[in-house]
N, C-alpha and C positions, 0 to 999 in steps of 0.2 A: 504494500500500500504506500502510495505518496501520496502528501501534505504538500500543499502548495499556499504562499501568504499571497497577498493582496497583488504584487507584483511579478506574481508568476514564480518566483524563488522558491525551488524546492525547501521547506524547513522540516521535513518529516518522514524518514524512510522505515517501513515497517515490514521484516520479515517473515516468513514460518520459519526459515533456516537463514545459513548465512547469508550476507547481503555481499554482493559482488564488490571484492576489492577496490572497482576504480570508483566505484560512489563513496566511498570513505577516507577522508584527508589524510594525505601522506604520515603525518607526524601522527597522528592517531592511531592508525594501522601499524607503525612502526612498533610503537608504542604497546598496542597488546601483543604485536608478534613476540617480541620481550620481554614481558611480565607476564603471558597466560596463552604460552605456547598451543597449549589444546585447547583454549576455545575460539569459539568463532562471535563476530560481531553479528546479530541480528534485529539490532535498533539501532537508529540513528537522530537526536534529533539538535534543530539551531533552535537557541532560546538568542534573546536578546542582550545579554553578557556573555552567556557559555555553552558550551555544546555538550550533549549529554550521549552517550551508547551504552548497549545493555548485552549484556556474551550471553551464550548459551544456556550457562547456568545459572540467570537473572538476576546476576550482579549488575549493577548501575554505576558508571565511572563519569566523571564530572570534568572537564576539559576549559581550557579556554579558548575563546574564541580564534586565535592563534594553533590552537590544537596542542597546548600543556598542559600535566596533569596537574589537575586540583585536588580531587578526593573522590574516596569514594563513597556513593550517595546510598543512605540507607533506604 
């Protein structure tokens, strides 16, 4: 499923399984290939400060809008 705002800019990608590499920001994708080698990104979304994705095992990681890590979202 996509989310699209007002301007047409995707801000919402939603899975059943992983979502294709080239829809996910480089530094983000780096970034779980690094820290959670087994899973996969299957959400993706743009808030207005930060960008949120959700792995397979529906943990919730919290980015910047630049694509660095902030925390992780309970």
């Amino acid at each position: 499923n996509l989310e699209f705002n007002r301007k047409s800019k995707i801000i919402e990608i939603k899975g059943l399984s992983a979502l294709p590499n080239t829809v996910i920001p480089k530094k983000i994708k780096s970034y779980v290939e690094t820290n959670y080698p087994t899973m996969a990104i299957t959400d993706w979304q743009l808030e207005k400060k930060h960008q949120n994705i959700e792995l397979d095992n529906q943990l919730t990681i919290e980015f910047t809008l630049q694509g660095d890590y902030l925390r992780i979202d309970d």
